[in-house]
C-alpha positions in Angstrom: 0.0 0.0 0.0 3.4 1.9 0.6 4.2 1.9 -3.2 0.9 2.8 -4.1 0.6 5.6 -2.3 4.2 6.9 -3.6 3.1 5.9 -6.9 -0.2 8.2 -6.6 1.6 10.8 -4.8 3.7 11.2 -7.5 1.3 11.7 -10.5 2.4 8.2 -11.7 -0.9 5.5 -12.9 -0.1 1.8 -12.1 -1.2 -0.1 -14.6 -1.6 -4.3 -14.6 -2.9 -5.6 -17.7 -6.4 -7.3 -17.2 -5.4 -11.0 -18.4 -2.7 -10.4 -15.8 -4.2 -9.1 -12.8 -7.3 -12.6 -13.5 -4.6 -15.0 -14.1 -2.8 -13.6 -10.4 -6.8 -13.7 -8.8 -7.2 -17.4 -10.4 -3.7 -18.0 -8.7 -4.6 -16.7 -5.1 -8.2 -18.5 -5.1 -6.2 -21.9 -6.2 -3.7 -21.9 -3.3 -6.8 -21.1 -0.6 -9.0 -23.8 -2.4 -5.9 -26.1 -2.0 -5.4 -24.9 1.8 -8.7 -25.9 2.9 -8.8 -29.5 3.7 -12.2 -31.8 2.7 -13.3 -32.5 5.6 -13.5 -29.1 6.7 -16.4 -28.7 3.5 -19.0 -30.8 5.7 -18.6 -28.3 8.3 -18.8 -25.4 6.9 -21.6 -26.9 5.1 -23.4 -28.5 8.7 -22.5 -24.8 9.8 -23.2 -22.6 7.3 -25.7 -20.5 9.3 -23.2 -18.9 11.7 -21.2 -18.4 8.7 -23.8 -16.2 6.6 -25.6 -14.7 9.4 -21.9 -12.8 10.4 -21.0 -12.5 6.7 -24.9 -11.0 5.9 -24.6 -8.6 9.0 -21.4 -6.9 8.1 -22.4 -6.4 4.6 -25.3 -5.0 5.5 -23.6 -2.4 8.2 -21.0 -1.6 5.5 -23.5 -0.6 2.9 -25.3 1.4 5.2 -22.1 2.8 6.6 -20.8 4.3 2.9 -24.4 5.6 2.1 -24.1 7.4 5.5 -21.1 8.8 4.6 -21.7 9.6 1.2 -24.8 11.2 1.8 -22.8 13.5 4.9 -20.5 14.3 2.0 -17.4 14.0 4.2 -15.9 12.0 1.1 -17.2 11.7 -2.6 -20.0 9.3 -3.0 -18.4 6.7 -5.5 -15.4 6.7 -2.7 -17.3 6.6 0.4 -19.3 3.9 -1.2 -16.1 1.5 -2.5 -14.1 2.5 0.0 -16.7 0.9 2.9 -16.9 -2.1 0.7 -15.9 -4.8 3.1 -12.6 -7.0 2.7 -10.8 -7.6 -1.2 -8.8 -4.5 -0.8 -7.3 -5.2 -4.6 -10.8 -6.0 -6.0 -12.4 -3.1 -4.3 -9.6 -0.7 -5.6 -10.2 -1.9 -9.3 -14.3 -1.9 -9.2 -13.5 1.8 -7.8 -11.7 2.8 -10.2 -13.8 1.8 -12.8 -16.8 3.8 -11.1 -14.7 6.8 -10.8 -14.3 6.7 -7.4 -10.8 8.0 -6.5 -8.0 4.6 -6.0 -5.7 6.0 -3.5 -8.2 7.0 -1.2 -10.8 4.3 -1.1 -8.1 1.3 -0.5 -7.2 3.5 2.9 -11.2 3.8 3.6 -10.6 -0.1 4.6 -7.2 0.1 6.4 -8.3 -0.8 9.9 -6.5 1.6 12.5 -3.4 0.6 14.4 
């Protein structure tokens, strides 16, 4: 995030070809499908209600959280919006972009505080 920040800072654009950036994506959800062992599937699947309800709640107060936010106008809607999204810091960052939400500032809208 260090780089990217620099990078922004700078006036410089990163730029990852598309094919590239869903070949790396592909390569991350591989090595997690591969990490989770089959037995664990029937519990998850046995348990799956105290997996969605937590999943389904934080969704929810994130949502509500950006609209809040981008209604208050603290920062621009398509930011405030993106930038609350929940998790997939590098997914959120390139949705963002695409809805002209501004990149450096949304991935930091999901940097919990130290």
């Amino acid at each position: 995030m260090v780089a990217s920040i620099a990078v922004a800072v700078s006036g410089g654009k990163a730029r990852l070809h598309r094919g590239a950036f869903l070949v790396a994506q592909g390569v991350v959800g591989c090595l997690i499908g591969h990490g989770v062992p089959a037995p664990a599937l029937g519990e998850i699947a046995a348990n799956w209600p105290l997996l969605i309800g937590p999943i389904a709640a934080i969704t929810l107060a994130s949502s509500l959280l950006g609209r809040a936010i981008a209604r208050t106008g603290v920062l621009p809607a398509t930011t405030a919006v993106w930038g609350s999204s929940p998790g997939a810091a590098a997914a959120m960052t390139l949705m963002s972009q695409s809805y002209g939400a501004t990149s450096a500032s949304s991935p930091l809208c999901n940097t919990p505080a130290s």
